[in-house]
C-alpha positions in Angstrom: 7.2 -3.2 -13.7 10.0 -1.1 -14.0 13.4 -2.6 -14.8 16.8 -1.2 -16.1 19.7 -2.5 -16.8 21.8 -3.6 -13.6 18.3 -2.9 -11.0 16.4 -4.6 -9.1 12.8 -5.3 -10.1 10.1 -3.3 -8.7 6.6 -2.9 -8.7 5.1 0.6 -8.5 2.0 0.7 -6.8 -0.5 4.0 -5.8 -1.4 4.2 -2.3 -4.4 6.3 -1.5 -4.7 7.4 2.4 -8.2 8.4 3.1 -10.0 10.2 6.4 -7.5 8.7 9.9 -5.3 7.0 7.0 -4.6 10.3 5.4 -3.8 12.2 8.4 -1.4 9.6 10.0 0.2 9.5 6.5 0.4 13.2 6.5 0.2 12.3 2.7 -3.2 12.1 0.8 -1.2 9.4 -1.7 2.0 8.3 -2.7 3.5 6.0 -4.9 5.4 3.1 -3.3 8.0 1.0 -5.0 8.5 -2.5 -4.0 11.3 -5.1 -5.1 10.6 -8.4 -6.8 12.8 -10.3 -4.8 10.7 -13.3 -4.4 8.9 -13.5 -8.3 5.8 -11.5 -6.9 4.9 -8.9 -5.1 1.6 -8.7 -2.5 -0.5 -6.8 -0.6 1.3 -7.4 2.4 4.6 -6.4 0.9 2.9 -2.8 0.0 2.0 -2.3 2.9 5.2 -2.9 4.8 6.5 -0.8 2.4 4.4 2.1 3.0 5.0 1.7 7.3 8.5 2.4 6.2 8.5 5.4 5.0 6.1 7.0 7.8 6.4 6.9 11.7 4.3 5.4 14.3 1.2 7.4 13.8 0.3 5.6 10.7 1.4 2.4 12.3 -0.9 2.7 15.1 -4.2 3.1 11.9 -3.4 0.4 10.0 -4.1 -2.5 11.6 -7.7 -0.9 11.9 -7.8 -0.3 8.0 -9.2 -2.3 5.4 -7.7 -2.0 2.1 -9.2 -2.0 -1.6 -6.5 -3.0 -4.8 -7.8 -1.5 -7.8 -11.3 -1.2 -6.4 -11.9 -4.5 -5.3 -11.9 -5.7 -1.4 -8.6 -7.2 0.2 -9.2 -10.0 1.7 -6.0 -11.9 1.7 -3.3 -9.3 2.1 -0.8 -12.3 0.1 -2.7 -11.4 -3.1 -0.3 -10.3 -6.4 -0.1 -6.4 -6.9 0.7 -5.8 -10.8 2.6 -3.1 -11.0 0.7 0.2 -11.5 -2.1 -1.1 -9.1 -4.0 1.3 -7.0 -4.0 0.5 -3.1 -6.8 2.5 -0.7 -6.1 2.5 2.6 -9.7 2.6 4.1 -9.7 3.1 7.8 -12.9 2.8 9.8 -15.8 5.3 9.5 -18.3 6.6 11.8 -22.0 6.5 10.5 -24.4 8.2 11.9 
């Protein structure tokens, strides 16, 4: 967590676009800050945070994505991010 005198709070979190994810993005990753204005911060707020600084295309992925924090499956997007956690952005992929 990153705090200095007279700032806000924030959690700084990687987020990792990958295949659809990464060209919506137009980013392959990025690191999003988010403010601690309610004790915690949580998937969900990442996420928000990432639609606002990219327009509609990557709007239109995500609610197809699923999303791994620190390697491990999101399953409740209201789960804690610690600050300097890792977020994938995983959208669907063909097999074949």
């Amino acid at each position: 967590m990153t705090t200095l005198p007279g700032q806000v709070r924030t959690v700084a979190v990687q987020v990792r676009y990958f295949a659809g994810a990464r060209a919506a993005a137009g980013v392959p990753e990025e690191t999003v800050r988010v403010s601690r204005t309610g004790g915690t911060v949580t998937a969900a707020d990442v996420i928000a945070a990432a639609l606002d600084r990219h327009d509609e295309n990557l709007a239109k992925v995500l609610p197809a994505c699923s999303f791994l924090l620190d390697g491990v499956a999101v399953r409740d997007r209201g789960i804690q991010v610690a600050d300097d956690a890792t977020l994938d952005v995983l959208p669907p992929f063909a097999g074949g």
